[in-house]
N, C-alpha and C positions, 0 to 999 in steps of 0.2 A: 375254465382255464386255470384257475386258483381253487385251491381248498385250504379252511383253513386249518390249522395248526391246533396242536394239544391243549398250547396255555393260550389262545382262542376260545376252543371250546369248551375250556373249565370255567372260564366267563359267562358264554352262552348256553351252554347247559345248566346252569346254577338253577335251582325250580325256585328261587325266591330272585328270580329276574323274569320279569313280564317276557312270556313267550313268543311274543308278535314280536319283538327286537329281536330274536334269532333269525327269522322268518325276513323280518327287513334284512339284514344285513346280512344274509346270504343273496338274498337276490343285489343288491350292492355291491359283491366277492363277482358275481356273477357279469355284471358289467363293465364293473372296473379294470381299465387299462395298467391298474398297478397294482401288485399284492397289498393285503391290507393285514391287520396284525391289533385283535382285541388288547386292549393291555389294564383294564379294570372293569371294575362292573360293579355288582352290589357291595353296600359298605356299612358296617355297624357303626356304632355313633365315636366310639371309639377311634377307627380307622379315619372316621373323616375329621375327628379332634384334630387328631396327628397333622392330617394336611394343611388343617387353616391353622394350626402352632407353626408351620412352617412357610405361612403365606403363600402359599398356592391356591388356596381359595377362601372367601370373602361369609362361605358359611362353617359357624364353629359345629353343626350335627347337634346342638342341641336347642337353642332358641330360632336359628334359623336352620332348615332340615335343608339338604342337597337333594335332587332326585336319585342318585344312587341310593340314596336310604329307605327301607322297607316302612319306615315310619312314617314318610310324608302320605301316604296314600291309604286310601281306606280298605284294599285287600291286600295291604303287605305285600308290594314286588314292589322293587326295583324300578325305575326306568330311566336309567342313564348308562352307559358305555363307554372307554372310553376307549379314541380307534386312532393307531396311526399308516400309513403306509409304509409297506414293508420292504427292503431294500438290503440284502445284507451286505455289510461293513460299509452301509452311508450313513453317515450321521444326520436324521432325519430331523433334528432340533434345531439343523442350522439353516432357521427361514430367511435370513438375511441373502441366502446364495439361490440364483433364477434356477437353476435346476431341484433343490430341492423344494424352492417354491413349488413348482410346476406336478411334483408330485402330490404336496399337498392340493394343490388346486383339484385335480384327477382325481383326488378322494373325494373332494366337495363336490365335484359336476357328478360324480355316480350316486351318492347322497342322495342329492337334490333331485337328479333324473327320479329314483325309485320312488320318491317321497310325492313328486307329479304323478307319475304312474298308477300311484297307490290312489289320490285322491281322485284322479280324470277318471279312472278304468274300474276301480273298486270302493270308491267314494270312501275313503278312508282315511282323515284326519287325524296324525297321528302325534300333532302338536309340535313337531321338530323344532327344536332349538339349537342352533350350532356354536359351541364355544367360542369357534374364533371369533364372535361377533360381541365376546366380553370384553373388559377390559377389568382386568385385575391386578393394580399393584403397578399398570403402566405397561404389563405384555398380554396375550393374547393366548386364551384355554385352549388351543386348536386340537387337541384329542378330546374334547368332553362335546358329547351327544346328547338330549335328554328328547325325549317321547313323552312329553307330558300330557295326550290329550288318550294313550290309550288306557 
């Protein structure tokens, strides 16, 4: 029903992002009742400097590495994304309101379905970790992904 988008898959096409995260999160696109919409992916150390200067997250990319960083992991990818649902001219930040609650929820239940699916049907643990279950600074990562067990 959905395909995704150009600056989707300049995320998921990147070859220094684990290729089994395209592979998830198309079958994801695939179930999902809501469009969905890549909006980062791999990050030098540099990039992720920037974000924890700006407190959005709690690793500075140098003493503690993000999964988005090729350096955490011992074949150099990637295994973080970061995904929001997609809605155009809704402001999809505003989780305080039940409707766009409800979208993000419909991104987490298609997640979640794929991530069973993978492990019931193709026995495949793929370490899922879902942001909004952070808590950084007092609010909630709700676009950050990470795959940490592929």
């Amino acid at each position: 029903m959905y395909n995704f988008g150009e600056g989707s898959l300049s995320y998921l096409d990147n070859p220094q992002l684990h290729p089994q995260i395209k592979i998830f999160m198309s079958e994801v696109l695939n179930i999902s009742k809501v469009d969905i919409s890549i909006i980062d992916g791999v990050r030098n150390v540099e990039q992720q400097q920037i974000l924890f200067l700006k407190g959005v997250t709690e690793l500075d990319g140098i003493n503690e590495l993000s999964d988005h960083q090729l350096e955490k992991y011992d074949d150099n990818l990637g295994r973080a994304i970061d995904v929001i649902p997609y809605v155009k001219g809704v402001n999809i930040w505003d989780v305080d309101n039940h409707k766009i609650n409800l979208l993000w929820s419909e991104l987490f239940r298609a997640i979640l379905r794929v991530d069973r699916i993978w492990k019931q049907y193709h026995n495949i643990d793929v370490g899922l970790e879902l942001g909004w279950t952070y808590d950084i600074g007092g609010g909630r990562d709700y676009p950050h992904i990470s795959f940490k067990k592929l």
